[in-house]
C-alpha positions as CSV (number, residue, x, y, z in Angstrom):
1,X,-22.4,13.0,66.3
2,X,-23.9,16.3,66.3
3,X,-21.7,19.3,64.7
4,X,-21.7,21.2,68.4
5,X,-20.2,18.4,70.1
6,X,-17.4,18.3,67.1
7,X,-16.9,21.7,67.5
8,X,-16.3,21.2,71.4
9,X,-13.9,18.2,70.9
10,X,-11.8,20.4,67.8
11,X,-11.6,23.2,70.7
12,X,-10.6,20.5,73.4
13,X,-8.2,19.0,71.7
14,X,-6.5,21.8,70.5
15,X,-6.2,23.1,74.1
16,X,-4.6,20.1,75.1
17,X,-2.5,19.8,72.1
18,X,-1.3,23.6,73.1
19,X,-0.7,22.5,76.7
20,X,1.4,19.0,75.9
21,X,-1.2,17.0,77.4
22,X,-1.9,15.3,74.0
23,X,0.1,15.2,71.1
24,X,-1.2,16.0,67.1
25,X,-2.0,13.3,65.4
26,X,0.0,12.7,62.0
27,X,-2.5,12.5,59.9
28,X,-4.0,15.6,58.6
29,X,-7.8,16.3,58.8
30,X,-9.1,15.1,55.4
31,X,-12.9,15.7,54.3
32,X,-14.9,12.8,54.9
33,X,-15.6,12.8,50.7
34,X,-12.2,11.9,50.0
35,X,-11.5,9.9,53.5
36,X,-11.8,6.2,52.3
37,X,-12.0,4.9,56.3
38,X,-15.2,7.0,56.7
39,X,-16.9,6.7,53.5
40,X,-18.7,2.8,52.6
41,X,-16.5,2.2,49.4
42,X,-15.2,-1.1,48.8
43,X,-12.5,-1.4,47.0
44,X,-12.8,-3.0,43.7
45,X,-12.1,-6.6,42.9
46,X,-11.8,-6.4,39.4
47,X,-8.4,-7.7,37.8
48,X,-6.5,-6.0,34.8
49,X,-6.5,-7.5,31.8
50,X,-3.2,-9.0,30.9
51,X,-0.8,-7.0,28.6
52,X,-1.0,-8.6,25.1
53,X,1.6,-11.2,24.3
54,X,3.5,-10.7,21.1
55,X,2.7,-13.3,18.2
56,X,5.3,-14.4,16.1
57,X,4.5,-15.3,12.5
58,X,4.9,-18.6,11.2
59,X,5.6,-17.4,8.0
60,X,8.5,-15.9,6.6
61,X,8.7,-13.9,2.9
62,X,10.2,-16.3,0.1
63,X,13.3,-14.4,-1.9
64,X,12.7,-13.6,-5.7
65,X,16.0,-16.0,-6.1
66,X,14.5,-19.2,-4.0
67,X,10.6,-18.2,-5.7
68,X,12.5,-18.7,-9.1
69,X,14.4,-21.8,-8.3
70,X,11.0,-23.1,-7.0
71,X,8.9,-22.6,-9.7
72,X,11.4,-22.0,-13.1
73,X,8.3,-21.2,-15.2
74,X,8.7,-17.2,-13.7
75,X,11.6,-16.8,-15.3
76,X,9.8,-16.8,-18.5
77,X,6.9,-15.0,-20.0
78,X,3.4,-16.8,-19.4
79,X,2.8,-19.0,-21.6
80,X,-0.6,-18.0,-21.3
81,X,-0.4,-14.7,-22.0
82,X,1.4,-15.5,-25.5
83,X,-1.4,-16.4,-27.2
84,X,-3.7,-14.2,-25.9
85,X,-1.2,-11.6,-27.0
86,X,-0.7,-13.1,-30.3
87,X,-4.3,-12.5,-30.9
88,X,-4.3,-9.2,-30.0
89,X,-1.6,-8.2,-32.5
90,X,-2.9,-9.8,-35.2
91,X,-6.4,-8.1,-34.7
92,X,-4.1,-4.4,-34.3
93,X,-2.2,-5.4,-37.3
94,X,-5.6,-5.4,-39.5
95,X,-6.4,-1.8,-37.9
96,X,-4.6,1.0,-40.1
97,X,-5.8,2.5,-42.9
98,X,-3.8,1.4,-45.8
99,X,-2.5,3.8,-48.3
100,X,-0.7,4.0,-51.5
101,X,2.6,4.0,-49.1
102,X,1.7,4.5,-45.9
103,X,-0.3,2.5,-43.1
104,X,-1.9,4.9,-41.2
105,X,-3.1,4.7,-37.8
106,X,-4.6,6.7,-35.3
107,X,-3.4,8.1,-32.0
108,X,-5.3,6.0,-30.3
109,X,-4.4,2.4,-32.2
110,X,-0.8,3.4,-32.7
111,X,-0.9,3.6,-28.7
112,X,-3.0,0.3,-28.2
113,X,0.1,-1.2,-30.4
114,X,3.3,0.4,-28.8
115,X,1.4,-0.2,-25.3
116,X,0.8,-3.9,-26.0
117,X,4.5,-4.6,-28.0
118,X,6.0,-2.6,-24.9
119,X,4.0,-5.0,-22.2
120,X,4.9,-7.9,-23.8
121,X,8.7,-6.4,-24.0
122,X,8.6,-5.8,-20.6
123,X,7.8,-9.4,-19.6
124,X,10.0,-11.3,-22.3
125,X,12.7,-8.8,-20.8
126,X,12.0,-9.9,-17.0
127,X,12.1,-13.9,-18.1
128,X,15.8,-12.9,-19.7
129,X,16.5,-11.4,-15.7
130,X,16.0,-8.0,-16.6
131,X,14.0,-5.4,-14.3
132,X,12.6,-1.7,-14.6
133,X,15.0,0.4,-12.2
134,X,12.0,2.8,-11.8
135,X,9.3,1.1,-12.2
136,X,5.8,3.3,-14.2
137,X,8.3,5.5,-16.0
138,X,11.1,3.3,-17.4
139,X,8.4,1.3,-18.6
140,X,6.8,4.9,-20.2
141,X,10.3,5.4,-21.6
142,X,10.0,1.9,-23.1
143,X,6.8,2.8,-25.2
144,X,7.7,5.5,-25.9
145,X,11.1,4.5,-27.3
146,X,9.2,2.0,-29.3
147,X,6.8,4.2,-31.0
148,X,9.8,6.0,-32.4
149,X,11.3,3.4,-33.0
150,X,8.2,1.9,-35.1
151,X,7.9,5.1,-37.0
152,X,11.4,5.8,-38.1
153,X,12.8,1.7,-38.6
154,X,10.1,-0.9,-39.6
155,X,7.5,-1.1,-42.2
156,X,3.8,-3.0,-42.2
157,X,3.3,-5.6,-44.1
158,X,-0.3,-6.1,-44.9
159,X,-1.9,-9.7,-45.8
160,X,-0.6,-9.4,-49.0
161,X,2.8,-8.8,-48.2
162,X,3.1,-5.6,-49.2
163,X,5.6,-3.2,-47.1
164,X,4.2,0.3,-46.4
165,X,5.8,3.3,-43.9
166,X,4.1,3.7,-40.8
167,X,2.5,6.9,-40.1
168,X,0.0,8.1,-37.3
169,X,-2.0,10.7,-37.6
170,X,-4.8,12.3,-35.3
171,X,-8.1,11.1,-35.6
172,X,-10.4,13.7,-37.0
173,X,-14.0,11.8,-36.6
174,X,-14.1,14.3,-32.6
């Protein structure tokens, strides 16, 4: 259809329109871009995807009280760890330097010492039912309660069994 003759026929049918001859149609004009009737578009076939269904876990958390009723050796320190530990103490026990009354160690054993006593502390402490309120620093507080504690209350003994104070002292090799 050539754009003159729809030009003719918009003319014509607004003339009749104005006269009541023929009524307006409902539907307003809409471009031919957007008008799905006139345009060769099919409409698409393609289905949605299903909305994901919920899974439900099979498994459930266990409860610290039924994980110690089922296995009673948590309640204690590892028996593994005890003589790896033991080891460890005895080879820090050989470290300070011994002196007419003191044993002196550095910063830096004195820590390795109050920072393996304290972790072993911690876990005999947990087997007895006990546990950190806070976490990192009541087990700070811990050490560092026990390296006062080492330095004001307990002697070494040395191989020979011979008591001397404990003293720490900075290391002045840096």
């Amino acid at each position: 259809m050539s754009d003159a003759k729809k030009i003719v026929d918009s003319i014509t049918n607004k003339s009749l329109e104005a006269y009541g001859v023929k009524t307006k149609p409902d539907v307003p004009d809409v471009p031919a871009f957007v008008n799905r009737r006139q345009t060769h578009i099919q409409p698409t076939t393609a289905k949605r995807a299903s909305a994901s269904k919920p899974t439900t876990r099979t498994w459930s958390s266990t409860s610290r009280e039924h994980y110690r009723t089922v296995h009673a050796s948590a309640q204690t320190p590892s028996s593994a760890s005890k003589p790896v530990i033991d080891m460890k103490l005895s080879a820090l026990s050989k470290m300070p330097v011994l002196e007419q009354v003191d044993a002196v160690f550095t910063t830096d054993q004195f820590y390795e010492v109050v920072h393996t006593v304290g972790r072993y502390m911690g876990d005999v402490l947990e087997g007895a039912g006990f546990v950190y309120k806070h976490g990192a620093s009541d087990s700070a507080e811990l050490r560092r309660l026990l390296g006062e504690f080492m330095q004001t209350k307990l002697a070494h003994i040395d191989e020979s069994g011979r008591r001397r104070f404990v003293a720490v002292k900075e290391d002045t090799n840096d």
